[in-house]
C-alpha positions in Angstrom: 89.4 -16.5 -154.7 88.7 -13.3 -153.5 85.7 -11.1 -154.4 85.3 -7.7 -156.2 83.0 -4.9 -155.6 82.3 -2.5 -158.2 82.1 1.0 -157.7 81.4 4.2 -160.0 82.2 7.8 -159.8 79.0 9.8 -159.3 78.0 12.2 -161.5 76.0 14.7 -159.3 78.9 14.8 -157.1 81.5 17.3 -157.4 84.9 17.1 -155.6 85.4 19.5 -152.8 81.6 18.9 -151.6 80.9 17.4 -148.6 78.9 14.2 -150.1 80.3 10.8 -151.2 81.4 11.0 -154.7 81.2 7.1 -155.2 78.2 4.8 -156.3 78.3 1.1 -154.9 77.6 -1.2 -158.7 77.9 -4.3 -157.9 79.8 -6.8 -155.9 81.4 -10.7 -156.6 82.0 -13.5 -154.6 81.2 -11.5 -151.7 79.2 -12.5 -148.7 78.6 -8.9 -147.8 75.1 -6.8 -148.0 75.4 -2.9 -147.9 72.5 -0.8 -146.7 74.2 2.9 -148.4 73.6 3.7 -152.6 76.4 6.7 -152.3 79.8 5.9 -150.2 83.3 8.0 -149.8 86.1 6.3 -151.4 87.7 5.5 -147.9 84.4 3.8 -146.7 84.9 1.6 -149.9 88.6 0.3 -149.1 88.0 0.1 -145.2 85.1 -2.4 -146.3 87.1 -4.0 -149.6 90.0 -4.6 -146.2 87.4 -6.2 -144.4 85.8 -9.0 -146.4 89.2 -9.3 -148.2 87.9 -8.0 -151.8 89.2 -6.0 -154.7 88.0 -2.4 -155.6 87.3 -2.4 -159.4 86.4 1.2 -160.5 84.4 1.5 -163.7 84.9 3.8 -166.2 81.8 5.7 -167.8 79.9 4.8 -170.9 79.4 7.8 -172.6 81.7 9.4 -174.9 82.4 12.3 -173.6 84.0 10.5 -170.3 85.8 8.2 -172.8 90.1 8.5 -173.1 91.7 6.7 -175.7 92.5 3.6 -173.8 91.9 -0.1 -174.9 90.4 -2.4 -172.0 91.1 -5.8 -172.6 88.4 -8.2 -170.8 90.0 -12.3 -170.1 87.2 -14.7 -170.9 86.7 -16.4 -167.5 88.3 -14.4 -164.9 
C-alpha cells in the first residue's frame, strides 16, 4: 500500500513571490521525516516520487475558500 502526504496551500503566501506556497499536514504510511514547515509544490512531488506516495491536497475549512463541491470520504481507505 502506498503512503500519502498531506499538504495545504498557505495562506500568507501569494503566487508570484519567491517563497513556497505549500504547508507539509501530515503524512501516511510513510517512513519519511521532513525537517521544512513550508515546501514548493515541486519539492513535494520530487519527494512523493521518492518514497513512492500520493500527494493529497486539502481544501480549506473556512467558508469563504469553500466551492460547491461534495467530498465523499470511503470508510476504511
Amino acid at each position: 500500500m502506498a503512503g500519502k502526504i498531506f499538504y495545504r496551500e498557505r495562506e500568507k503566501a501569494e503566487e508570484g513571490k519567491k517563497q513556497p506556497r505549500f504547508k507539509l499536514v501530515a503524512v501516511a504510511d510513510v517512513n519519511l521525516k521532513i525537517y521544512g514547515k513550508h515546501l514548493r509544490k515541486s519539492e513535494l512531488e520530487q519527494i512523493a516520487q521518492a518514497v513512492g506516495a500520493e500527494l493529497i491536497m486539502l481544501t480549506h475549512g473556512d467558508k469563504k475558500y469553500k466551492e460547491d463541491t461534495e467530498v465523499e470520504v470511503e470508510p476504511g481507505t
